[in-house]
MIDREN-252320 format. One record per residue: residue number from 1; residue in three letters; x, y, z of N, C-alpha, C, O in turn. Coordinates in nm, 3 decimals, decimal comma, always signed. Each point is the difference from the previous one (the first is absolute). Layout:
PT fiba kelo    n.xx    n.yy    n.zz   ca.xx   ca.yy   ca.zz    c.xx    c.yy    c.zz    o.xx    o.yy    o.zz
PT  NUM  ALA       X       Y       Z       X       Y       Z       X       Y       Z       X       Y       Z
...
This chain:
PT fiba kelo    n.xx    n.yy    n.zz   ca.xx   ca.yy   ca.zz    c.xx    c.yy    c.zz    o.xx    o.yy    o.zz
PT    1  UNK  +0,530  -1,576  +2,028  -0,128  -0,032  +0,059  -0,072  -0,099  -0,093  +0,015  -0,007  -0,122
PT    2  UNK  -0,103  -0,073  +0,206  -0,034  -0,148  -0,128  -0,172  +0,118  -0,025  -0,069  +0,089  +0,050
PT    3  UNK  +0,086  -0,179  -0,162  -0,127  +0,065  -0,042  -0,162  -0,034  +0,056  -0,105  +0,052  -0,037
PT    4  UNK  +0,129  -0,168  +0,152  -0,088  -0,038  +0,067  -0,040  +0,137  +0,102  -0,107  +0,061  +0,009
PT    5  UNK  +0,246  -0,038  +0,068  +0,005  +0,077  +0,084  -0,075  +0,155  -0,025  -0,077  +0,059  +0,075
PT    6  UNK  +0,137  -0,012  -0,233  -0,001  +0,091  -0,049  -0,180  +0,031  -0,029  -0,071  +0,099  +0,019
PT    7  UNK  +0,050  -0,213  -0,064  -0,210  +0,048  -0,013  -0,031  +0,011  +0,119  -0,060  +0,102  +0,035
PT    8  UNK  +0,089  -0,198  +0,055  -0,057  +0,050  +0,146  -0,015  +0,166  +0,046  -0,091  +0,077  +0,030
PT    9  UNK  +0,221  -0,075  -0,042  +0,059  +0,168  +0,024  -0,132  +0,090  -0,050  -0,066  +0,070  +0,078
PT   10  UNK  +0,036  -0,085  -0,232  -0,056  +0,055  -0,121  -0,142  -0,029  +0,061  -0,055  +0,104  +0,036
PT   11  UNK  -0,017  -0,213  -0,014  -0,121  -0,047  +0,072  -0,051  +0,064  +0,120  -0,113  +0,041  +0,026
PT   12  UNK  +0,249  -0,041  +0,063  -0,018  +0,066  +0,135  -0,052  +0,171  +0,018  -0,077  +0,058  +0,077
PT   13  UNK  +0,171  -0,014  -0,199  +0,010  +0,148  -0,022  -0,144  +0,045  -0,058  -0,021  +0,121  +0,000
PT   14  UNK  -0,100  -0,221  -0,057  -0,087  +0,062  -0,066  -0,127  -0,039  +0,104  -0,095  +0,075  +0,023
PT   15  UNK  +0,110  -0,173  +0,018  -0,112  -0,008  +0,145  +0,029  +0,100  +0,086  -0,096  +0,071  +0,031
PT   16  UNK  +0,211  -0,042  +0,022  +0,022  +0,145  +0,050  -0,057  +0,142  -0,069  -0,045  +0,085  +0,077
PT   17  UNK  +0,049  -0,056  -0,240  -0,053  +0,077  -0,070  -0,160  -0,024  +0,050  -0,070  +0,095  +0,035
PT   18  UNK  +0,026  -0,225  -0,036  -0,170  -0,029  -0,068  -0,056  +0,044  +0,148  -0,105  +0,058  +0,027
PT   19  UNK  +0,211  -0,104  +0,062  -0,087  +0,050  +0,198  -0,019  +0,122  +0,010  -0,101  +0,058  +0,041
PT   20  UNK  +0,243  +0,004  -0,097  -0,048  +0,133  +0,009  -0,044  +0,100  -0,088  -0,003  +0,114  +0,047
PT   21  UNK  -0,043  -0,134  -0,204  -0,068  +0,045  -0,049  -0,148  -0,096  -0,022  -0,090  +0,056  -0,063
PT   22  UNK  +0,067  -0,178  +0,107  -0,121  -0,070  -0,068  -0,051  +0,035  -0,180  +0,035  +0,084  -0,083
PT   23  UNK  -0,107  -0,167  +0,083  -0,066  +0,002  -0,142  -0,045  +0,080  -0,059  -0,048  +0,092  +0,066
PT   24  UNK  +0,039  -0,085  -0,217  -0,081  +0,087  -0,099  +0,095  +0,189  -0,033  -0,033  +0,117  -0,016
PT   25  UNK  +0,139  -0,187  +0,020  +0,085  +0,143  -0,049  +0,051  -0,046  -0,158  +0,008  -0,114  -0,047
PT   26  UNK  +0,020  +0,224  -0,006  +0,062  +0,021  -0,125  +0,144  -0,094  +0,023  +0,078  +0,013  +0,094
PT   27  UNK  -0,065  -0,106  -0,202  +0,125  -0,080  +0,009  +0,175  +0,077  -0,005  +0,100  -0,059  +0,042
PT   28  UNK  -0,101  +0,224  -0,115  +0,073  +0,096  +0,044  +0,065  +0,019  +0,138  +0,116  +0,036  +0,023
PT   29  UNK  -0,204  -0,063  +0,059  +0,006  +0,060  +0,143  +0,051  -0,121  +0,044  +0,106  -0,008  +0,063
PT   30  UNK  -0,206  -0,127  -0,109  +0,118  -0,140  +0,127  +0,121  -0,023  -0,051  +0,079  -0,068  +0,066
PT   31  UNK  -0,025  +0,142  -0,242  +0,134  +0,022  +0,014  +0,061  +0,055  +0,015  +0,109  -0,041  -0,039
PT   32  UNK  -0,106  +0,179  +0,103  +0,091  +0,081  +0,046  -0,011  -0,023  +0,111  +0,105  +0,007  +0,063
PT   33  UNK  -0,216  -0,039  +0,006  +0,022  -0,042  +0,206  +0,128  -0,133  -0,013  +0,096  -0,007  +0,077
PT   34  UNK  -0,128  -0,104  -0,208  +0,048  -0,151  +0,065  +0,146  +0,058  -0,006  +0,071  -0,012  +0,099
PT   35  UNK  -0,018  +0,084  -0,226  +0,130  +0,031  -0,040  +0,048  +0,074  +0,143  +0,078  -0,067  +0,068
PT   36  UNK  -0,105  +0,163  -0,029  +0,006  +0,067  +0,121  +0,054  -0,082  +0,136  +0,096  +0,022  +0,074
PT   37  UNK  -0,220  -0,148  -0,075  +0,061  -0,106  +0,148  +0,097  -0,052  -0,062  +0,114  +0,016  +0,045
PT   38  UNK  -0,145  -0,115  -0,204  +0,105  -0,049  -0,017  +0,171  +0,038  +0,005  +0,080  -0,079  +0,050
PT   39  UNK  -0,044  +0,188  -0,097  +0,083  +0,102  +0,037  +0,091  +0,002  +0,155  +0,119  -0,012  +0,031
PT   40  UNK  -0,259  +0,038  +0,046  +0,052  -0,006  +0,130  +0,017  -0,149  +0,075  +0,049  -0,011  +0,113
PT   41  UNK  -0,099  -0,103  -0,194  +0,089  -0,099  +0,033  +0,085  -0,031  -0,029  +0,051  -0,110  +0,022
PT   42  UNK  +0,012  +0,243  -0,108  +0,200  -0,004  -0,095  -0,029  -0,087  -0,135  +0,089  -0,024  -0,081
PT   43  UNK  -0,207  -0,015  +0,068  +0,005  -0,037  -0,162  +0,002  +0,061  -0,075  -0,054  +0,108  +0,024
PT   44  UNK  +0,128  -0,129  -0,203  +0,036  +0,105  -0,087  -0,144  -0,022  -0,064  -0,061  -0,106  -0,007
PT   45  UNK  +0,020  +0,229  -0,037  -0,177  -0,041  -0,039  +0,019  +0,096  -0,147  +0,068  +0,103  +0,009
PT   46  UNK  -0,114  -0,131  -0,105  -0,042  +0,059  -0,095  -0,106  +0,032  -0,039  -0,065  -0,098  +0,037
PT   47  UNK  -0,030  +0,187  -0,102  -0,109  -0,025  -0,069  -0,067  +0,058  -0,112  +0,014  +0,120  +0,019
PT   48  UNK  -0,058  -0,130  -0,090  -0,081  +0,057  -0,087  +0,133  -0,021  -0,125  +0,042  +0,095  -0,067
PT   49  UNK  +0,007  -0,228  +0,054  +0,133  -0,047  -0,075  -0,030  -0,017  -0,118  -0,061  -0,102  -0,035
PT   50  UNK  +0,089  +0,177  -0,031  -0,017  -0,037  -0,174  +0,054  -0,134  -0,016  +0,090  -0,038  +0,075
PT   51  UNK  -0,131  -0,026  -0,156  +0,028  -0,165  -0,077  -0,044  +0,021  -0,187  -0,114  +0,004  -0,045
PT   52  UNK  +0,225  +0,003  -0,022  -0,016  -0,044  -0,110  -0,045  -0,097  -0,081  +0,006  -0,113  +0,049
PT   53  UNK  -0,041  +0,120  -0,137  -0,046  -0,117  -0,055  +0,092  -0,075  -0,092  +0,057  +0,098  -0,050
PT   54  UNK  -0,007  -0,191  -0,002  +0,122  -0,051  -0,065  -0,109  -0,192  -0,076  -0,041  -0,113  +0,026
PT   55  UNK  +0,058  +0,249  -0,149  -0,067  -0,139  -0,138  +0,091  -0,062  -0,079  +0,039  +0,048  -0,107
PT   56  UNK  +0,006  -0,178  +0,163  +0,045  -0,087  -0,128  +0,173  +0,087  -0,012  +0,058  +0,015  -0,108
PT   57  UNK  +0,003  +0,037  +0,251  +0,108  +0,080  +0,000  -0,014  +0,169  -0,035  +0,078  +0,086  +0,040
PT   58  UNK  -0,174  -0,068  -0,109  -0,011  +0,156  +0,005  -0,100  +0,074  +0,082  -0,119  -0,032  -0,008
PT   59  UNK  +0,171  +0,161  +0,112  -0,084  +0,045  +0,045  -0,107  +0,097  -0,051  +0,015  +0,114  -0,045
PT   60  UNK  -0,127  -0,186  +0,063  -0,157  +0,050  -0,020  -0,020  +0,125  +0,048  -0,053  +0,081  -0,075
PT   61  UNK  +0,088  -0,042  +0,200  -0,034  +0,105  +0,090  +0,034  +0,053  +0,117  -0,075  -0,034  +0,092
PT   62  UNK  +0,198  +0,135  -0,051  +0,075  -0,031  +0,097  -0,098  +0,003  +0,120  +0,022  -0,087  +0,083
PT   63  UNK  -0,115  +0,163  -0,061  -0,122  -0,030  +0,119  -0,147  -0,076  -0,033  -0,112  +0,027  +0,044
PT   64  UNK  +0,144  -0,104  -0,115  -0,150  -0,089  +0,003  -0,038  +0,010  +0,086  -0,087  +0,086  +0,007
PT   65  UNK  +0,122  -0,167  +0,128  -0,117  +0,010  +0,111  +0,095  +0,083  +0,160  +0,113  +0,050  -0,006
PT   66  UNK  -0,167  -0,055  +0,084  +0,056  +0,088  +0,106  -0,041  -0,135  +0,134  -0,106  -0,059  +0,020
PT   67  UNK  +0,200  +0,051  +0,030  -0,025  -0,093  +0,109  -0,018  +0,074  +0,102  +0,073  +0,093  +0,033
PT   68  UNK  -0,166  -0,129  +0,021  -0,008  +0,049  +0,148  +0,100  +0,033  +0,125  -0,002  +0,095  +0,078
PT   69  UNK  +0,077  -0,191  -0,086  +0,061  -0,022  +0,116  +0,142  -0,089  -0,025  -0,018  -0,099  -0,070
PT   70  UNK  +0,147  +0,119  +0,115  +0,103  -0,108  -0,050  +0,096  -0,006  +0,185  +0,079  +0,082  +0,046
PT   71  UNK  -0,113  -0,166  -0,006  +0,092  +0,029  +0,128  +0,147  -0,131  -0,019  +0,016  -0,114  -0,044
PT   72  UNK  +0,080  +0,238  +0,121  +0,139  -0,102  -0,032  +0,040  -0,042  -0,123  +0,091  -0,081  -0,016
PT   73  UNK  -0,184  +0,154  -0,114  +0,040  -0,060  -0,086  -0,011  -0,159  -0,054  +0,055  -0,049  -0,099
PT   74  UNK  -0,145  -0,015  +0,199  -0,022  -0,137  -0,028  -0,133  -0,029  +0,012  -0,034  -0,107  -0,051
PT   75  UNK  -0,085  +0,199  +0,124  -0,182  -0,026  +0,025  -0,044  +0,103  -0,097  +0,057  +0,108  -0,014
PT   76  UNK  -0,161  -0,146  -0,051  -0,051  +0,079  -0,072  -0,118  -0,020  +0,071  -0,041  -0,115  +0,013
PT   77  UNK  -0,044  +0,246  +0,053  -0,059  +0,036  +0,090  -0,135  +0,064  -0,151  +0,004  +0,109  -0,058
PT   78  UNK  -0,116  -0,236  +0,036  -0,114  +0,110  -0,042  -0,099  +0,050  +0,075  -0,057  -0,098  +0,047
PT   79  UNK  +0,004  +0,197  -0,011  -0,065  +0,060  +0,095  -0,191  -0,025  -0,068  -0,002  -0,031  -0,119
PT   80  UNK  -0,109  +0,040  +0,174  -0,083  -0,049  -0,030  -0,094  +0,094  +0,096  +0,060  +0,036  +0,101
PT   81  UNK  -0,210  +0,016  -0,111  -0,101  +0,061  +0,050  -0,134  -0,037  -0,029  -0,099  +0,073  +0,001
PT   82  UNK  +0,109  -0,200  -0,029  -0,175  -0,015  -0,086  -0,020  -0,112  +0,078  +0,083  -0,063  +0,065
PT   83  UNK  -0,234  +0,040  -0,083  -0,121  -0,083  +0,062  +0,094  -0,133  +0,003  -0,001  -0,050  +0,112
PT   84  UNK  +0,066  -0,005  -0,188  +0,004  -0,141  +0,006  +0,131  -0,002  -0,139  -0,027  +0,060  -0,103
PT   85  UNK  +0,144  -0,123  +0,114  +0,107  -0,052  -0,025  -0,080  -0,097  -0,132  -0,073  -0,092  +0,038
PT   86  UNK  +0,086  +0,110  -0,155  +0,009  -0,073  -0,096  +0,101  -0,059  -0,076  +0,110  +0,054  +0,010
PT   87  UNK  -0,118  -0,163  -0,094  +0,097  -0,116  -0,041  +0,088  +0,102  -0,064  +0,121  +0,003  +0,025
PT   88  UNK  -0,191  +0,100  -0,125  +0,061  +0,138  -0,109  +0,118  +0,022  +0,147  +0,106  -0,062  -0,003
PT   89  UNK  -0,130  +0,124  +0,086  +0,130  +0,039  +0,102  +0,079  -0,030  -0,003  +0,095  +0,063  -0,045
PT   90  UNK  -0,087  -0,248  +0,120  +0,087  -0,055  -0,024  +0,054  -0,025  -0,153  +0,116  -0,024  +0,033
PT   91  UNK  -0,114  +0,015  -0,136  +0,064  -0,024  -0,111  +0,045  +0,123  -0,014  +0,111  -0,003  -0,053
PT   92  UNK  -0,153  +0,127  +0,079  +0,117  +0,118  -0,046  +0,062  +0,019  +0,104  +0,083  +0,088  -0,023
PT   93  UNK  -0,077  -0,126  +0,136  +0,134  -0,020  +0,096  +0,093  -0,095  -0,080  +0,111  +0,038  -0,039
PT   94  UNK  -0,158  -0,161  +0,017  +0,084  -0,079  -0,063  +0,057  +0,011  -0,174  +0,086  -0,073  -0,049
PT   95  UNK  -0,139  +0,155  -0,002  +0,026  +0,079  -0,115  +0,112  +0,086  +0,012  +0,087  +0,002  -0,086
PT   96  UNK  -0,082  +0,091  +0,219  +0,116  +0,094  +0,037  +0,096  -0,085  +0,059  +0,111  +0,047  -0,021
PT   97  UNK  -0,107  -0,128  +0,072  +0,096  -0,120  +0,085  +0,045  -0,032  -0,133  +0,118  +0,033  -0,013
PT   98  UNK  -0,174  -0,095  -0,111  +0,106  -0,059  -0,094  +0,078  +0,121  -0,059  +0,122  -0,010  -0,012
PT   99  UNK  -0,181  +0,115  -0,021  +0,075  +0,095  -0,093  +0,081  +0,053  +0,088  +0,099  +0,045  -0,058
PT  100  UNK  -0,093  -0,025  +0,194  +0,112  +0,051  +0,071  +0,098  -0,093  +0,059  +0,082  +0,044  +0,082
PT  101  UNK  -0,082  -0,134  -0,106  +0,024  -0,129  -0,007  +0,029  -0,038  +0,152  +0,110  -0,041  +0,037
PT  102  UNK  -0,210  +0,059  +0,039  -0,014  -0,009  +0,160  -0,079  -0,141  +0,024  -0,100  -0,033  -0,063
PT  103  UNK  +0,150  -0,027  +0,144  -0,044  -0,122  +0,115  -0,165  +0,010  +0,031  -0,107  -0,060  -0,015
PT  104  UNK  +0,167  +0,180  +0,069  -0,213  +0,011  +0,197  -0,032  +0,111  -0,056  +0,071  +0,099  -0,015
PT  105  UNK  -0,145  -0,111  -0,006  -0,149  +0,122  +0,034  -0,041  -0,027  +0,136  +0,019  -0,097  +0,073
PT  106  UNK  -0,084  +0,215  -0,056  -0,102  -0,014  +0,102  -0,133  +0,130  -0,056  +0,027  +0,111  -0,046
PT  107  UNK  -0,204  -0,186  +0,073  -0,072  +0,075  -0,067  -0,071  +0,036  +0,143  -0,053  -0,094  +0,058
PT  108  UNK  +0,048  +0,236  +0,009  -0,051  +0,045  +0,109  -0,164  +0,064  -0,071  -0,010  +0,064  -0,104
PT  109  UNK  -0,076  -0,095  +0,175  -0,129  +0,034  +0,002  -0,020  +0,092  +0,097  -0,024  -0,082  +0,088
PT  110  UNK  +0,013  +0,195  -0,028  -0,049  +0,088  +0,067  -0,110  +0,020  +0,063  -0,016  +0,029  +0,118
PT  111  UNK  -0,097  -0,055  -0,241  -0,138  +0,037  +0,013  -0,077  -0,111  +0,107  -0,116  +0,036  +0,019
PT  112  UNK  +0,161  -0,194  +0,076  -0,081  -0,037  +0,059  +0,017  +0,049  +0,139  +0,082  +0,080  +0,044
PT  113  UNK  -0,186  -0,152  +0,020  +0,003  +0,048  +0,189  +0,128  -0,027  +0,002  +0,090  +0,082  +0,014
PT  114  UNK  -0,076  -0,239  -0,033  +0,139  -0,058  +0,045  +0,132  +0,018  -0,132  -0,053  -0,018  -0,109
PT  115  UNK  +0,147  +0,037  +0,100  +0,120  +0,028  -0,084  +0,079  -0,141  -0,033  +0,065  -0,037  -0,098
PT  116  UNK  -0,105  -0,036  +0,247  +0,043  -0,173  -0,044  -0,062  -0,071  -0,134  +0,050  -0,075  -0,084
PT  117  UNK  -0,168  +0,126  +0,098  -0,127  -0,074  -0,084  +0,046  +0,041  -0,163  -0,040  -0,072  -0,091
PT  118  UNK  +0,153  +0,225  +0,052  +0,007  +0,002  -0,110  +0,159  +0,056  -0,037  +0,052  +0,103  -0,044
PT  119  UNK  -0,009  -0,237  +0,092  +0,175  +0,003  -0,006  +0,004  -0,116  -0,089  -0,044  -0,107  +0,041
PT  120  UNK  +0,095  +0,118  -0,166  +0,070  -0,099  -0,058  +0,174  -0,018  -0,082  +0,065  +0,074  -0,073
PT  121  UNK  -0,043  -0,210  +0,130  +0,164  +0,002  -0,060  -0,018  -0,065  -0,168  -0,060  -0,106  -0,021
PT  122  UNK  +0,113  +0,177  -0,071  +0,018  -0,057  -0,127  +0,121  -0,021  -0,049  +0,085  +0,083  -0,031
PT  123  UNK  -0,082  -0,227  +0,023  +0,148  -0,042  -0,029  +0,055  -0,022  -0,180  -0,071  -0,085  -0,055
PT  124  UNK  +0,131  +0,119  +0,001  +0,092  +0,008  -0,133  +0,104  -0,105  +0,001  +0,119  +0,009  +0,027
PT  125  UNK  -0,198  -0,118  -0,065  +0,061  -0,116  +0,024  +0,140  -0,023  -0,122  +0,040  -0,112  -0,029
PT  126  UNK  -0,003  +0,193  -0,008  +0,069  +0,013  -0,086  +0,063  +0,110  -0,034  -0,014  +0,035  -0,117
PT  127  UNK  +0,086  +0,037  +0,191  +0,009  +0,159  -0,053  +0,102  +0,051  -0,064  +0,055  +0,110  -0,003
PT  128  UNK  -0,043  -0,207  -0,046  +0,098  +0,009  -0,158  -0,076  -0,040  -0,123  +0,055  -0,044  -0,100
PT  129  UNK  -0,149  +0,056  +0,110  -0,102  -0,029  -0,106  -0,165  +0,031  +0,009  -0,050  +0,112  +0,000
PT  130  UNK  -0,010  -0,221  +0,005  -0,154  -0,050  -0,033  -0,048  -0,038  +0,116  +0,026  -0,118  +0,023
PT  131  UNK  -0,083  +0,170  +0,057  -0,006  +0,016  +0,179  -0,147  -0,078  +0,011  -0,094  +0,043  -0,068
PT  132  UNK  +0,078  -0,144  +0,145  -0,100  -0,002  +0,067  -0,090  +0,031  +0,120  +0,065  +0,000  +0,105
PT  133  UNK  -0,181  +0,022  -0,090  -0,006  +0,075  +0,161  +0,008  -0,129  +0,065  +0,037  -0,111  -0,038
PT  134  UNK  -0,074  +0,151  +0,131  -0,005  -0,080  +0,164  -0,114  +0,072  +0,067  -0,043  -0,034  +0,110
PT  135  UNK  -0,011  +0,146  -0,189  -0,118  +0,087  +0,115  -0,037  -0,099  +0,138  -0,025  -0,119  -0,017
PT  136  UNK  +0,025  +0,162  +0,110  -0,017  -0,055  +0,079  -0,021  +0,103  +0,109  +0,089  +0,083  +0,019
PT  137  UNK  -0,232  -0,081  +0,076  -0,073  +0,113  +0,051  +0,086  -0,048  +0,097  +0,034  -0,117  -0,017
PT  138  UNK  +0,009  +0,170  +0,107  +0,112  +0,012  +0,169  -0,101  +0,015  +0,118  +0,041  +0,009  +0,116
């Protein structure tokens, strides 16, 4: 599956979450509903994925941070519940994209009327290294 296809899938599955739960829930809850549809669209979904940290070749910490969301093994899915999507977001999506050494993010916002309004793709323009974003609101 191209990975174009594959966010759609991932996109589709959380406007379905946001219709039928709407706004202002605990970010807990829009990930166990999205994992749930996602699932039942046969995607392999992970979540709450430990990511190590790895300094200069030695590992720092086998769970530094916990990703939200990993579908197929290729989207790193961060989940989001607050007023308004800040720049901080995007860079620790793209922070977990280099150290897991993944391509796409995608940063889902929950908390507006609309779910379009706080979808963003973050691209790791490099993910064998020193990644740049692409944030770019969808």
């Amino acid at each position: 599956m191209e990975l174009n296809e594959l966010t759609s899938k991932i996109i589709g599955a959380a406007i379905n979450v946001h219709k039928e739960l709407g706004p202002g829930l605990l970010e807990s809850v829009y990930n166990s509903c999205l994992s749930i549809e996602l699932k039942n669209c046969g995607l392999e979904v992970k979540t709450e994925v430990p990511l190590p940290v790895i300094y200069k070749g030695q590992r720092v910490s086998d769970e530094g941070f916990r990703l939200d969301m990993v579908v197929e093994d290729r989207v790193i899915v961060e989940l989001k519940s607050v007023e308004k999507i800040q720049p901080v977001h995007q860079k620790q999506l793209l922070t977990y994209l280099r150290l897991a050494t993944k391509t796409l993010g995608l940063l889902i916002n929950f908390n507006g009327l609309s779910i379009k309004d706080g979808i963003y793709r973050v691209v790791n323009s490099d993910a064998g290294g020193i990644g740049k974003s692409s944030g770019k609101q969808l």
